[in-house]
C-alpha positions in Angstrom: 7.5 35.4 4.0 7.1 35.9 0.2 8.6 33.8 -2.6 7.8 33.0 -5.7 6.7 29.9 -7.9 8.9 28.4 -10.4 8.2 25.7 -13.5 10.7 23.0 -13.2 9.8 22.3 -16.7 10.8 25.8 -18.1 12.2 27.3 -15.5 9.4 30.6 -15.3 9.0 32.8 -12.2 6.0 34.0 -11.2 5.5 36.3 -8.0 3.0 34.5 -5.3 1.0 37.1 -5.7 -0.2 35.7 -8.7 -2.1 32.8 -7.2 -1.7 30.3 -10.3 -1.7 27.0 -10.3 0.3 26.0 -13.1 2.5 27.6 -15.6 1.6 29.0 -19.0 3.5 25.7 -20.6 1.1 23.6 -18.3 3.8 22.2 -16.1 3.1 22.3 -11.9 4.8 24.8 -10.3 7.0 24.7 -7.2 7.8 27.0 -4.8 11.7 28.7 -5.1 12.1 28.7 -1.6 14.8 28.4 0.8 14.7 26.6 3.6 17.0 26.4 6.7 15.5 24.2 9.4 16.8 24.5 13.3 16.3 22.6 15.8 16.2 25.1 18.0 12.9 26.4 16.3 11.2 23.8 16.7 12.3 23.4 20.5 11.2 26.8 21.1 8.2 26.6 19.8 7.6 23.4 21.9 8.1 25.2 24.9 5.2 27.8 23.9 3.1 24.8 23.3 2.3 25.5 20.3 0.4 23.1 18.0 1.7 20.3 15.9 2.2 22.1 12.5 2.9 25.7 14.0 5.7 23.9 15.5 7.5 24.0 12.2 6.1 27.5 11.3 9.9 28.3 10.4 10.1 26.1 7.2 6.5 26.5 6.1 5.6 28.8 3.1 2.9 31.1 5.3 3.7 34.7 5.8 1.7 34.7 8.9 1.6 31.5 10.2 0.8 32.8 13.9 -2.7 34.1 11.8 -3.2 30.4 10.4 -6.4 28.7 11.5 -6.4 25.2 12.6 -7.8 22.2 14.8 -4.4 22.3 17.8 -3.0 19.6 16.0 -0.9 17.3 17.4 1.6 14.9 16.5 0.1 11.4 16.2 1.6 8.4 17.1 4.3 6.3 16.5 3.5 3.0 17.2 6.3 0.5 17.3 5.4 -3.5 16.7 6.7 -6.6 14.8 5.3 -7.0 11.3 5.6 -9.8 8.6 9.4 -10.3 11.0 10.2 -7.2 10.9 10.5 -4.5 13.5 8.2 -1.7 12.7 7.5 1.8 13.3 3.7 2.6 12.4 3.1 5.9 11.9 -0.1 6.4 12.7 -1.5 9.7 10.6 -4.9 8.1 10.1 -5.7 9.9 13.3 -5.5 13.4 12.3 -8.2 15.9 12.6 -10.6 14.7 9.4 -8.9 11.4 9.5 -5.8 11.2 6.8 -2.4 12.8 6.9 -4.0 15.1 4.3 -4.8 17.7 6.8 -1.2 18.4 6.8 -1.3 19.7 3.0 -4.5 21.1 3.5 -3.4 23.1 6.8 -0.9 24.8 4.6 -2.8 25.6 1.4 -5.6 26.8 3.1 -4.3 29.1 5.4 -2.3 30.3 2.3 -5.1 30.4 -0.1 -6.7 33.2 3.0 -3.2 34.9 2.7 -3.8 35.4 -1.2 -7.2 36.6 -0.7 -8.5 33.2 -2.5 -12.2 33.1 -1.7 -13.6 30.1 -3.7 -11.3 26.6 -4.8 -11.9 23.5 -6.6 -10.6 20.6 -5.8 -10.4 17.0 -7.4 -9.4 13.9 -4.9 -10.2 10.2 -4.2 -11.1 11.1 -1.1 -8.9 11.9 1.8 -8.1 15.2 0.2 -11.4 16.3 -0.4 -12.0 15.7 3.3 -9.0 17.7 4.4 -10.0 20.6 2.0 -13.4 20.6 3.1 -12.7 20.9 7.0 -9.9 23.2 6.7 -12.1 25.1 3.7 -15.2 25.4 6.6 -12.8 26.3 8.9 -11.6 29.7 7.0 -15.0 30.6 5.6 -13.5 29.7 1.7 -15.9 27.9 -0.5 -14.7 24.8 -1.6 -16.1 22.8 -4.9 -15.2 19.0 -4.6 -14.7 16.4 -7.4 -14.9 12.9 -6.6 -15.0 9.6 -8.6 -18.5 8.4 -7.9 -17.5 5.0 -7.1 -15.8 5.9 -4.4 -16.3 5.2 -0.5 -19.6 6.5 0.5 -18.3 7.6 4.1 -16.2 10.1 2.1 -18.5 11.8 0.0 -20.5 12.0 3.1 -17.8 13.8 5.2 -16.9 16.3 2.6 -21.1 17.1 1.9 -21.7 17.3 5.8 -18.7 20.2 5.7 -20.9 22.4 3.7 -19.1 21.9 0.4 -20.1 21.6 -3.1 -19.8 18.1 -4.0 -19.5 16.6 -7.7 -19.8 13.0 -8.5 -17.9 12.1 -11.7 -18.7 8.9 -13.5 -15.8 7.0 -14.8 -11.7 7.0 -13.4 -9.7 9.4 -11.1 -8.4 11.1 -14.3 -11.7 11.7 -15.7 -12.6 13.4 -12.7 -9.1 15.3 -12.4 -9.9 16.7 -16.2 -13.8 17.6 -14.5 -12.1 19.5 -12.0 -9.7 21.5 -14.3 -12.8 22.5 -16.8 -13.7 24.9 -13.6 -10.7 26.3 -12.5 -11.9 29.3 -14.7 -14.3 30.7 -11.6 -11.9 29.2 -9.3 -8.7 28.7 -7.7 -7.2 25.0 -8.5 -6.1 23.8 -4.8 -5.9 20.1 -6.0 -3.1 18.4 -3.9 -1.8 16.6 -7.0 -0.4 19.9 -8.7 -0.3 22.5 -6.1 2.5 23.2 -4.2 2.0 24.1 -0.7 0.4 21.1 -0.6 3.6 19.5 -0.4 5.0 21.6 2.1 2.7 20.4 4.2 3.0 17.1 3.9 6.6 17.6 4.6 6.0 18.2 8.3 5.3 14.2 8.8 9.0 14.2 8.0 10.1 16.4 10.3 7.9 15.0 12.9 9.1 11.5 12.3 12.5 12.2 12.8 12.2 14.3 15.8 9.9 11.1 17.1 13.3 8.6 16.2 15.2 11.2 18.2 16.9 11.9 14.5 17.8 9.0 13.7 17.4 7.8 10.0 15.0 4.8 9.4 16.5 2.3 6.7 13.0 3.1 4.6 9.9 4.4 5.2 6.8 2.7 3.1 4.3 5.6 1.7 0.8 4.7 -0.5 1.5 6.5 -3.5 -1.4 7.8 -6.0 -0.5 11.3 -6.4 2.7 11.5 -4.4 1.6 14.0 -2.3 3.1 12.2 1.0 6.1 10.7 -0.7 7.2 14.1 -2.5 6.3 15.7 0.9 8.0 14.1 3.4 11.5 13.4 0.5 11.1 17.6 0.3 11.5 17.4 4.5 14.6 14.6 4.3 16.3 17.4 1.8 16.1 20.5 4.0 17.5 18.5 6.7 20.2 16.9 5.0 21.2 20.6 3.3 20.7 21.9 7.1 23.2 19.4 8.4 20.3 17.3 10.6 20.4 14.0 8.9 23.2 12.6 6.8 21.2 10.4 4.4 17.9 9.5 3.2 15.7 6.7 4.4 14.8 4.6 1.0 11.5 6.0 0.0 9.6 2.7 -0.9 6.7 3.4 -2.9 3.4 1.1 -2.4 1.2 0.6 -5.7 -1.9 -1.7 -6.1 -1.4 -4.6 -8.7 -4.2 -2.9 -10.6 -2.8 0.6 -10.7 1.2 1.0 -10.8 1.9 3.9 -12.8 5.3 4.6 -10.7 6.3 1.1 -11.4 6.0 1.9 -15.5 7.5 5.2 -14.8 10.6 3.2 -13.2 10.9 0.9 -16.7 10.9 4.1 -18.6 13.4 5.8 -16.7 15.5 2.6 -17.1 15.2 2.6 -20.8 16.3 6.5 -20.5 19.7 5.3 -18.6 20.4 3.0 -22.2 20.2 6.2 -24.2 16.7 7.1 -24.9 15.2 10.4 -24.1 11.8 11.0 -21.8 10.0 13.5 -22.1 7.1 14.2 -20.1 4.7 13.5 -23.4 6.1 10.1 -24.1 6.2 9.1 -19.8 3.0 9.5 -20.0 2.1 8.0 -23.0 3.7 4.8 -21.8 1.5 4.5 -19.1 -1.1 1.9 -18.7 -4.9 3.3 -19.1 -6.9 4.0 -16.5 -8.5 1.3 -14.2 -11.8 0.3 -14.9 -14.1 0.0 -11.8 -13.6 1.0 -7.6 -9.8 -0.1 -6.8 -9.5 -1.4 -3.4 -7.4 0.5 -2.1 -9.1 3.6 -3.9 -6.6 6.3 -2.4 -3.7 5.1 -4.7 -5.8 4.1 -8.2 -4.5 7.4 -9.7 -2.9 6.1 -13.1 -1.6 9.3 -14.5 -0.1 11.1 -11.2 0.9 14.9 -12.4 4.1 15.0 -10.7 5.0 11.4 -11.3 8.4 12.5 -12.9 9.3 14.0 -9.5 7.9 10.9 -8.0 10.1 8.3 -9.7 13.5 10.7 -8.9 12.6 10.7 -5.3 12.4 6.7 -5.3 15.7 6.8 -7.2 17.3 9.1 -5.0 16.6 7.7 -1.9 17.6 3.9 -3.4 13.9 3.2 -3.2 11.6 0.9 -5.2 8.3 0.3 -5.9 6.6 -2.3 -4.5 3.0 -3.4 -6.2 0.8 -5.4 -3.9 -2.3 -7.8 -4.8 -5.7 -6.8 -3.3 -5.3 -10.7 -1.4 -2.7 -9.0 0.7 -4.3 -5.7 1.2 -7.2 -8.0 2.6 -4.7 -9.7 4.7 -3.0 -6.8 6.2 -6.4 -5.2 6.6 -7.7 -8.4 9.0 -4.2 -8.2 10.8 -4.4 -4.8 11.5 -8.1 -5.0 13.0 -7.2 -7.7 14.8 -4.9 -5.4 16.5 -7.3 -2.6 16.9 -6.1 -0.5 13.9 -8.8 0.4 12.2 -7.1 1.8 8.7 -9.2 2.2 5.5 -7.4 -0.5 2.9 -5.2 2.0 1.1 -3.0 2.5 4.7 -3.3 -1.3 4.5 -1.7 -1.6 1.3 1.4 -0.1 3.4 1.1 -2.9 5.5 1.0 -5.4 2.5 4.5 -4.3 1.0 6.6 -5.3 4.2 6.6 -9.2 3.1 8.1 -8.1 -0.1 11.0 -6.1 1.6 13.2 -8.7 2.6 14.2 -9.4 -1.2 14.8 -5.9 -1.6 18.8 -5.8 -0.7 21.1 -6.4 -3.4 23.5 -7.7 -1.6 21.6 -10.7 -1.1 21.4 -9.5 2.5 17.8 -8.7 4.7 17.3 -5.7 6.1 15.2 -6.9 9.1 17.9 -5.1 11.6 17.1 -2.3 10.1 14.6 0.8 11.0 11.2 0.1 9.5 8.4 2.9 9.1 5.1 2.7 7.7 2.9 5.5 6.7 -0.8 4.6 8.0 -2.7 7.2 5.9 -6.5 7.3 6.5 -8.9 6.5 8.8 -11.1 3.0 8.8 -14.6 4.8 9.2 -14.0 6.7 5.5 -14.5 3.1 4.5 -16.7 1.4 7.2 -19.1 -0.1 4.5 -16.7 -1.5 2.2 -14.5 -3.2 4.9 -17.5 -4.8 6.7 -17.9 -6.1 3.5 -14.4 -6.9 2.8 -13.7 -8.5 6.4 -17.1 -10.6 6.2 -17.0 -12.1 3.0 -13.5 -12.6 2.3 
């Protein structure tokens, strides 16, 4: 299957062939593809057994997906429990192969970066993604160059160093080391999950997977750690297809969690609302309006990205899907993170930032009405070991 990459910005096409990673304006590019999702695809491909993610090989981007290379994924679980009063759905993607719902991005780019002939990619993450990109990176034989705050959990660094890649330690915030990363995208390929696209439709698949999970039935809102967006955008890119297919009739409300140190969407929200009285954004003055950087290790590191590429795309899918944003305190991350232990989840603290946001919820409905009837899911993104130190230390002293 062969497309080709568009700039929403400008509107350029550029032939896949190309392998770029951003436009000559230096806007992201998307992918101007067309998908129709069946459910019969994905029942067929059931019946073949095959894995997790080649059980949506119909609406991924991969001209040979029965060639991609991968770990048998499987679906994980969805766990259901009461939280905070609420009826929950946790979904538990912590348990993927290198332990965050980031394999599902990297699966994708990967195997597409070995369709393109890419032999050598750079990547710049807080963690997770590094991880993902490593494994999957060791996997196909590509060599993989990894920038990583230095602050950040020590169990990461580790993982991505004992794949065999190359790891750099930047001193200072995530967007210091996102500008480190671009500075050597001349001797390689940019596969950073914050601007690339297949990323995204990779991601995607936790949408399709939820719903087939809920037997297709919408939740009322799903709540997602955003730093870059990659989940959120994913998964709102999956809830499009299948409304445009006819699968679902509506969107769950895409609620956006945000640590009450770093809340770039929440600014982006503000702005956007000024925009609705009459004054014009552009994506210059968005991102001039937003905060600085955070000085020093955010708890829950995974979402202390302050200047998220894509976070225009990220504030329309909130709107969209008559979501919010909902900024929690590193108090309540510590709480949910004791909860969740104390039912044997062991989530690093950015999937327990997740957590946090369900006791703001209830305030949500404008209609002065709850929503605790309704259909609660909660994306639990990484795995408690990336973070073993820092919770011991959390948990014991705290």
């Amino acid at each position: 299957m062969k497309g080709h990459l568009i700039c929403p910005a400008c509107g350029t096409l550029y032939p896949e062939e190309e392998a770029l990673w951003q436009c000559s304006c230096g806007n992201y590019l998307d992918l101007a593809y067309d998908f129709t999702p069946r459910k019969a695809d994905f029942e067929e491909a059931s019946a073949y057994g095959q894995s997790s993610f080649l059980r949506y090989k119909s609406i991924l981007p991969l001209e040979h997906p029965q060639q991609a290379l991968g770990f048998n994924e499987s679906a994980t679980p969805l766990m259901e429990t009461q939280w905070e009063g609420h009826s929950v759905h946790l979904k538990l993607d912590y348990l993927m192969a290198s332990g965050s719902f980031k394999d599902r991005g990297a699966y994708v780019l990967i195997n597409k970066c070995r369709e393109l002939g890419i032999q050598s990619i750079v990547v710049d993450s807080s963690g997770n993604s590094a991880c993902s990109a490593s494994a999957y990176s060791a996997l196909a034989g590509i060599e993989a160059h990894i920038y990583m705050p230095a602050g950040n959990s020590s169990g990461k660094t580790r993982q991505v160093s004992t794949y065999g890649a190359t790891l750099y330690k930047i001193p200072g915030s995530r967007l210091d080391t996102a500008k480190a990363a671009e500075q050597a995208t001349k001797d390689h390929y940019y596969a950073a999950h914050t601007r690339n696209p297949y990323f995204l439709h990779g991601t995607k698949t936790a949408a399709y997977e939820l719903m087939e999970q809920l037997d297709w039935e919408v939740p009322e809102a799903v709540f997602i750690p955003v730093g870059s967006g990659s989940l959120l955008l994913g998964m709102h890119l999956g809830f499009t297809e299948m409304i445009q297919a006819g699968l679902i009739d509506r969107y769950p409300r895409l609620m956006a969690v945000q640590s009450e140190h770093c809340s770039p969407i929440r600014t982006a929200l503000e702005v956007y609302a000024d925009a609705a009285s009459g004054t014009k954004i552009t994506a210059a003055n968005l991102m001039a309006a937003l905060p600085p950087a955070p000085t020093g290790t955010v708890l829950p590191e995974g979402i202390a990205n302050s200047h998220p590429p894509r976070i225009d795309q990220i504030v329309r899918a909130v709107q969209e899907t008559k979501g919010d944003v909902l900024v929690v305190t590193d108090k309540e991350v510590i709480e949910a993170l004791r909860m969740a232990t104390s039912r044997g989840l062991y989530i690093e603290p950015t999937s327990a930032s997740a957590l946090a946001a369900l006791k703001h919820y209830k305030a949500m409905d404008t209609d002065g009405k709850t929503q605790q009837n309704g259909r609660l899911v909660v994306m639990l993104t990484g795995h408690g070991l990336k973070a073993a130190e820092r919770i011991e230390e959390i948990l014991e002293h705290t």
